[in-house]
N, CA, C and O atoms as a GROMACS GRO file, in nm:
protein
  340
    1UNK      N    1  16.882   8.229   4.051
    1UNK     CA    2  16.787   8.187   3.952
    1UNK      C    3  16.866   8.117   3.841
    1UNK      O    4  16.958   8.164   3.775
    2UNK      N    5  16.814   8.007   3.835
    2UNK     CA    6  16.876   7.929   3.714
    2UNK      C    7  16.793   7.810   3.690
    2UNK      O    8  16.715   7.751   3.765
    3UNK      N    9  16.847   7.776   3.497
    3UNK     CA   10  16.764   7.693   3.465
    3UNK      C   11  16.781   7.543   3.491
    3UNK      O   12  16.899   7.515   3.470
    4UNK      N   13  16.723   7.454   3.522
    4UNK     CA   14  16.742   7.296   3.572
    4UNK      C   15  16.764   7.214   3.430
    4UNK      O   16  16.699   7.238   3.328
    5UNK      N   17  16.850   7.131   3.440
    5UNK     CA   18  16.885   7.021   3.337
    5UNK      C   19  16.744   6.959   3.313
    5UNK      O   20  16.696   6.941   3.201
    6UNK      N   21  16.666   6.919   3.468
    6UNK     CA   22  16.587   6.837   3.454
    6UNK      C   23  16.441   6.933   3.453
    6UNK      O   24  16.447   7.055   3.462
    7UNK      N   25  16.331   6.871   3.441
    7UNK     CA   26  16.169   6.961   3.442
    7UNK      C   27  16.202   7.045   3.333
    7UNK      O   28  16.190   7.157   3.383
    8UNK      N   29  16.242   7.062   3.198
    8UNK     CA   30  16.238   7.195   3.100
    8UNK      C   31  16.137   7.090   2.992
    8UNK      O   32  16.120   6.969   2.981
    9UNK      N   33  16.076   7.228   2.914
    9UNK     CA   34  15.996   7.176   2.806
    9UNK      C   35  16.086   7.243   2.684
    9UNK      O   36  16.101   7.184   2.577
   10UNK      N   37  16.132   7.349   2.705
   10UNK     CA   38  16.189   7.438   2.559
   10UNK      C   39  16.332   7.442   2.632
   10UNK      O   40  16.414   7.352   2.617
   11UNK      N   41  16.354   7.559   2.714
   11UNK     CA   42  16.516   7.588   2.751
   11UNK      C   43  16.509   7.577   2.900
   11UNK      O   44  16.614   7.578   2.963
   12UNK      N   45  16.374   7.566   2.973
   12UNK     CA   46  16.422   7.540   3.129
   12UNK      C   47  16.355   7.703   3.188
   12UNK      O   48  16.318   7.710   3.305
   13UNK      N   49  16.344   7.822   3.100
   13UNK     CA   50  16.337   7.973   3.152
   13UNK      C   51  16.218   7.913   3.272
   13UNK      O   52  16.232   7.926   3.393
   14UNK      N   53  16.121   7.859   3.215
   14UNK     CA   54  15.980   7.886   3.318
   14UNK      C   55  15.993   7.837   3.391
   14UNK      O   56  15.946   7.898   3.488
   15UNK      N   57  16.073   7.656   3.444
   15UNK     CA   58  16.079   7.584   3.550
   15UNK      C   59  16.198   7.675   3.626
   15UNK      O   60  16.224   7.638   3.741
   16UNK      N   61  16.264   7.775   3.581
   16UNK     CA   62  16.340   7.851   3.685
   16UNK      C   63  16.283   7.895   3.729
   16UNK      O   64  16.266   7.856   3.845
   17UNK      N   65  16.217   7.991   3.690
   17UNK     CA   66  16.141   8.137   3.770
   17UNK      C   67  16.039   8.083   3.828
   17UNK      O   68  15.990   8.147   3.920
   18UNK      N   69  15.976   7.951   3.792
   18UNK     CA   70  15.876   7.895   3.902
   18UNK      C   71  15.978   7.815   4.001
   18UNK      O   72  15.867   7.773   4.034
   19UNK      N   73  16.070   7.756   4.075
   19UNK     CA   74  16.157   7.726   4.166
   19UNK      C   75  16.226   7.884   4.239
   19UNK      O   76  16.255   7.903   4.357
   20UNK      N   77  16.234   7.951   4.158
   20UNK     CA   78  16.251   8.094   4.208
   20UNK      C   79  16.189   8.176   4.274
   20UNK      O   80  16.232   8.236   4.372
   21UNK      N   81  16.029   8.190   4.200
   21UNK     CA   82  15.945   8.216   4.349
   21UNK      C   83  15.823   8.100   4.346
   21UNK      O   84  15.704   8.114   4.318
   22UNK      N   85  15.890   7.993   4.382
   22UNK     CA   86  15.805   7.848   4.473
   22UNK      C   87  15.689   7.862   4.407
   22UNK      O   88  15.596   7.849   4.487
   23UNK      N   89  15.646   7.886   4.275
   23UNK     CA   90  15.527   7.861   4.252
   23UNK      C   91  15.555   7.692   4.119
   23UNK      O   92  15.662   7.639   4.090
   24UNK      N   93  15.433   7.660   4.077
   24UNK     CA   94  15.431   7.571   3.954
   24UNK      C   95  15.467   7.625   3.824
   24UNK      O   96  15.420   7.721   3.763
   25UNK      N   97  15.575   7.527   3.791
   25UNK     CA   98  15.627   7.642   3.665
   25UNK      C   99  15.514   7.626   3.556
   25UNK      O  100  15.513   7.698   3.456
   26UNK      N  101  15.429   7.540   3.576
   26UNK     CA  102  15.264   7.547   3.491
   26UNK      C  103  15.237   7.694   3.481
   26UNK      O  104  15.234   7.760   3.376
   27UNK      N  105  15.215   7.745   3.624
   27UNK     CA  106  15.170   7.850   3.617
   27UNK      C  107  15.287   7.950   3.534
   27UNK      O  108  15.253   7.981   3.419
   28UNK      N  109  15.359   7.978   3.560
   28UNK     CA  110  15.426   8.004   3.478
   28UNK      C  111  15.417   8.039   3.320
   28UNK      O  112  15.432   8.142   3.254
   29UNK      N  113  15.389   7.926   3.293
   29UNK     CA  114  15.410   7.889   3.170
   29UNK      C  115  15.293   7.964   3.122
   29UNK      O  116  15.306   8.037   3.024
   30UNK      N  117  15.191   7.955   3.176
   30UNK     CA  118  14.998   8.018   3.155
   30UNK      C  119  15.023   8.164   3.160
   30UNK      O  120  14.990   8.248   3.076
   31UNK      N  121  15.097   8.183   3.290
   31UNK     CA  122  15.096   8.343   3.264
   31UNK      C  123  15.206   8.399   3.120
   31UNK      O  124  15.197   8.503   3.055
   32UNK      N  125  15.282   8.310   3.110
   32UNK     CA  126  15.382   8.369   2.983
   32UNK      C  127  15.258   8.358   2.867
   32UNK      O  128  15.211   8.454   2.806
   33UNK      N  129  15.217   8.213   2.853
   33UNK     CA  130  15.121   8.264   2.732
   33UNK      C  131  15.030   8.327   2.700
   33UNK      O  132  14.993   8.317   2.584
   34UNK      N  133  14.961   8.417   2.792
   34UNK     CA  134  14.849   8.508   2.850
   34UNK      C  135  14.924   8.644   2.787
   34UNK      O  136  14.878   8.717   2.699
   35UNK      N  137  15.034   8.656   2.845
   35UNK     CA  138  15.137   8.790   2.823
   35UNK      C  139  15.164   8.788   2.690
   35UNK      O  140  15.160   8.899   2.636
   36UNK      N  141  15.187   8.702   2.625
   36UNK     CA  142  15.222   8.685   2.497
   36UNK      C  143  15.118   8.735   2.420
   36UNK      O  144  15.138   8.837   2.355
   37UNK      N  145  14.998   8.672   2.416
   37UNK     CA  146  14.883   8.679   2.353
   37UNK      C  147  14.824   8.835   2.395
   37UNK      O  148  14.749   8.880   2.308
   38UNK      N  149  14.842   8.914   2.502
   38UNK     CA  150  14.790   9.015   2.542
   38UNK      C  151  14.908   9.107   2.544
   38UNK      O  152  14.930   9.162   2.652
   39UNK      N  153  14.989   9.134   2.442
   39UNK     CA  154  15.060   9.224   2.413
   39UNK      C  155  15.108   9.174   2.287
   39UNK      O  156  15.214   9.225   2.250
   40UNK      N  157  15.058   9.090   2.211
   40UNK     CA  158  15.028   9.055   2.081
   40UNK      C  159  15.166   9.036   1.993
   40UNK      O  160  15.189   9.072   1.877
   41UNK      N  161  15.254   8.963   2.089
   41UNK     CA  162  15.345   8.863   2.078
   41UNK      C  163  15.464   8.942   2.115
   41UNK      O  164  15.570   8.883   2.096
   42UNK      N  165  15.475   9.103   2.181
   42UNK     CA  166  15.586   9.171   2.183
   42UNK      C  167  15.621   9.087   2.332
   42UNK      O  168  15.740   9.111   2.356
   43UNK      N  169  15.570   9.010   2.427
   43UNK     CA  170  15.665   8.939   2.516
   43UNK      C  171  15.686   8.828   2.521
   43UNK      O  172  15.688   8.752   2.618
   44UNK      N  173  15.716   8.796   2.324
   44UNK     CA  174  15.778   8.623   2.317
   44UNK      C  175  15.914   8.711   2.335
   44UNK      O  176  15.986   8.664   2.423
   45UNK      N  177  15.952   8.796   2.288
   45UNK     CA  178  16.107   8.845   2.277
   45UNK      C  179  16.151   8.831   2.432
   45UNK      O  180  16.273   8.822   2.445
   46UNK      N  181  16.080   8.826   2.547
   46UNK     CA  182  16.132   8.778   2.690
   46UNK      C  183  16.210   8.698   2.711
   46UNK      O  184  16.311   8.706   2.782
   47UNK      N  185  16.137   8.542   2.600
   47UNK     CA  186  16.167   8.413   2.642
   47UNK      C  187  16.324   8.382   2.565
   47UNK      O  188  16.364   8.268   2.585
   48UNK      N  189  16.405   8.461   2.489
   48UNK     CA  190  16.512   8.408   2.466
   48UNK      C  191  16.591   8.502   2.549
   48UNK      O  192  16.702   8.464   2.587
   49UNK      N  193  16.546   8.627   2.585
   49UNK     CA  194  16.677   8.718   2.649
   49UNK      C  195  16.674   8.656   2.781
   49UNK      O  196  16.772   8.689   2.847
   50UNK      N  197  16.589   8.571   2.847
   50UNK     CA  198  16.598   8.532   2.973
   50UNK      C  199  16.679   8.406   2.950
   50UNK      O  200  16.773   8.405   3.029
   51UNK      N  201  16.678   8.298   2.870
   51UNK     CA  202  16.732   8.222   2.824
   51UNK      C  203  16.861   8.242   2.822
   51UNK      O  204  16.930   8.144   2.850
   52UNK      N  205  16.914   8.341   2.796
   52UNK     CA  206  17.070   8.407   2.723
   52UNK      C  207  17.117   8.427   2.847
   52UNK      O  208  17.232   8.394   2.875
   53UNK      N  209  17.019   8.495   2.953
   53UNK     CA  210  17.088   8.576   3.077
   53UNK      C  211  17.067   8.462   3.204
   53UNK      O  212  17.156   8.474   3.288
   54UNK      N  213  16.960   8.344   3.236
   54UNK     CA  214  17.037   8.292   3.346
   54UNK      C  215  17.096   8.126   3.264
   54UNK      O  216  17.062   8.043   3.179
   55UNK      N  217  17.174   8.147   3.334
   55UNK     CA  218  17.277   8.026   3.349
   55UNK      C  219  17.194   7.872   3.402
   55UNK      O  220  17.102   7.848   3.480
   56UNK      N  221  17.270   7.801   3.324
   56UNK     CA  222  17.215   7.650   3.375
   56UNK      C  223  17.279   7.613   3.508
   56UNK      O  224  17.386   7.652   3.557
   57UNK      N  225  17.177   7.519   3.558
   57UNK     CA  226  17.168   7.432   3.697
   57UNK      C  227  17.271   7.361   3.700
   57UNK      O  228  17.261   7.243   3.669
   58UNK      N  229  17.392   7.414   3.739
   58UNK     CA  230  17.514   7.320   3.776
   58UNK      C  231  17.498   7.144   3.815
   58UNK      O  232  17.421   7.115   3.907
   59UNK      N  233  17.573   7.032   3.743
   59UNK     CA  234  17.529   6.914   3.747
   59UNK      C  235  17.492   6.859   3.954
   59UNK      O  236  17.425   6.770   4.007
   60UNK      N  237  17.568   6.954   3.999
   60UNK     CA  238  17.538   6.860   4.125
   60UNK      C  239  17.440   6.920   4.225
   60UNK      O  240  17.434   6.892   4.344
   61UNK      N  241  17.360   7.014   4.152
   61UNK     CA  242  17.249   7.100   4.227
   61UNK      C  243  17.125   6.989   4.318
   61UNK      O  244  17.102   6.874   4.278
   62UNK      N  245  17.073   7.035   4.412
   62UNK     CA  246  17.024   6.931   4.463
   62UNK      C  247  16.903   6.924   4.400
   62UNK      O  248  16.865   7.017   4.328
   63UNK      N  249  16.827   6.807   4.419
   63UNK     CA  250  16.684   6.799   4.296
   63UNK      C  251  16.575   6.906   4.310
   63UNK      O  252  16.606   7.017   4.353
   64UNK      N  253  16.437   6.874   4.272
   64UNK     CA  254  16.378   6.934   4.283
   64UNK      C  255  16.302   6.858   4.352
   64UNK      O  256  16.319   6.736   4.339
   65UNK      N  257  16.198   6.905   4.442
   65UNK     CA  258  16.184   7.106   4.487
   65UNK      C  259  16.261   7.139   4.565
   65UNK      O  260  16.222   7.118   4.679
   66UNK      N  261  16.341   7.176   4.559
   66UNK     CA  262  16.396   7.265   4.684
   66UNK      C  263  16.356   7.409   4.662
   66UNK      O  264  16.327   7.475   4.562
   67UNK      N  265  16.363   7.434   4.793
   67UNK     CA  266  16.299   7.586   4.857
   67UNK      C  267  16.340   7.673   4.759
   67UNK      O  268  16.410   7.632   4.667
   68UNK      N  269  16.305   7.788   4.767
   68UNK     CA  270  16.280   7.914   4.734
   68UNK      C  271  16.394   7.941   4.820
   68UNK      O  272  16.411   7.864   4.915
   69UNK      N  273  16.521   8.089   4.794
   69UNK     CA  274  16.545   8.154   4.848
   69UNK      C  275  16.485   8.267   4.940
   69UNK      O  276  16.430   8.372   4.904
   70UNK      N  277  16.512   8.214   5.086
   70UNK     CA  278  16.490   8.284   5.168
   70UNK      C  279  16.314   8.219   5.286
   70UNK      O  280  16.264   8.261   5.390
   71UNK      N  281  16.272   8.071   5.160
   71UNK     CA  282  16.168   8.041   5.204
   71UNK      C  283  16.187   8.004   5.389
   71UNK      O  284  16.297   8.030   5.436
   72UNK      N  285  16.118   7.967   5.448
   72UNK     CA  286  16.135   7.893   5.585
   72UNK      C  287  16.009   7.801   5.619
   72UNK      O  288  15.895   7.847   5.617
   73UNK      N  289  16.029   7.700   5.642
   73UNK     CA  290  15.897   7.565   5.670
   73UNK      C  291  15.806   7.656   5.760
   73UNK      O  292  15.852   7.764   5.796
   74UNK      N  293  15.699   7.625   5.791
   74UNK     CA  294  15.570   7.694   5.870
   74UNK      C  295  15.608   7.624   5.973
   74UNK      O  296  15.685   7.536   5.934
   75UNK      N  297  15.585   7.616   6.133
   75UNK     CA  298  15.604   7.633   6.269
   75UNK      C  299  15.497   7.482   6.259
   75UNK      O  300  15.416   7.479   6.166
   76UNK      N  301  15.502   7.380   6.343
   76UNK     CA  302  15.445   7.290   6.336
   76UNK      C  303  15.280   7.320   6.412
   76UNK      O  304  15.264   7.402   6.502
   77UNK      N  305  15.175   7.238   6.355
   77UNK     CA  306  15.048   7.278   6.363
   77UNK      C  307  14.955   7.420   6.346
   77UNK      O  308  14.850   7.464   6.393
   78UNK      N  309  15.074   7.471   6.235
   78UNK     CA  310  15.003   7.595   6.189
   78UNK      C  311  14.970   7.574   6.046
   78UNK      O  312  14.972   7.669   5.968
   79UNK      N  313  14.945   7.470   6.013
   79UNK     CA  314  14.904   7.414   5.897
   79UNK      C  315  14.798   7.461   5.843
   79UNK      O  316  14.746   7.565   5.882
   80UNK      N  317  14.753   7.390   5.744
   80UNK     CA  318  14.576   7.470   5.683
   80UNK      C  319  14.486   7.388   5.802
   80UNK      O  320  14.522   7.293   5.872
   81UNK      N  321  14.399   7.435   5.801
   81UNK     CA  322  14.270   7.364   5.883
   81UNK      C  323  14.166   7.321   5.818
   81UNK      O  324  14.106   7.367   5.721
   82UNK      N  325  14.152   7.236   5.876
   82UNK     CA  326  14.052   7.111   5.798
   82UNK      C  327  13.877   7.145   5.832
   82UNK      O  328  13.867   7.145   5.955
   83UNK      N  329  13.797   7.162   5.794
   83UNK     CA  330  13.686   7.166   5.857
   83UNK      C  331  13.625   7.012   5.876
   83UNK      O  332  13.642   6.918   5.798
   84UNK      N  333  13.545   7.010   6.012
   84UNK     CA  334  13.555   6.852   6.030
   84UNK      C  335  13.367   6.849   5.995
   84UNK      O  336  13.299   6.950   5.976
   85UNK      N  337  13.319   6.717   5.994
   85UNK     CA  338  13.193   6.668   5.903
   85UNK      C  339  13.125   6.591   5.986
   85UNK      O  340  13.021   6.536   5.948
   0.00000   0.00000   0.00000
C-alpha cells in the first residue's frame, strides 16, 4: 500500500487504499467523509497518521490501474451478462 505521485487531491492516502483494494478512490473519499461526519470529526485524525505511515509510490511504479494484490482477470466469457431486447 502506497501513495501515487499521480491521482492525489491532498496527500495521495485515499487513491492508495482505493488501488489497494481495487475500488474508486471516490469511493473512498465518500466513505472517509461519512466517517468523519459520523463520529463527529474524531476520524479526521486517520487522515494524517495514514499519511505519516505509508510511503510514496516509488518514481518507476507502473501507472495506474494496476491490479490489486493478489487480484486475478476473470476466465474468458464469464463476464457480466447482457440481457438481450
Amino acid at each position: 500500500m502506497r501513495r501515487p505521485v499521480t491521482d492525489r487531491m491532498l496527500a495521495g492516502v485515499a487513491s492508495g487504499l482505493g488501488r489497494y483494494f481495487a475500488v474508486d478512490p471516490t469511493l473512498v473519499r465518500v466513505v472517509f467523509a461519512v466517517a468523519v461526519v459520523l463520529t463527529g470529526g474524531v476520524a479526521l485524525l486517520a487522515y494524517p497518521i495514514m499519511w505519516f505511515l505509508m510511503p510514496a509510490e516509488p518514481a518507476g511504479a507502473p501507472a495506474w490501474p494496476h491490479p490489486a494484490p493478489g487480484w486475478t482477470p476473470p476466465a474468458p466469457g464469464t463476464g457480466p451478462v447482457t440481457p438481450s431486447v
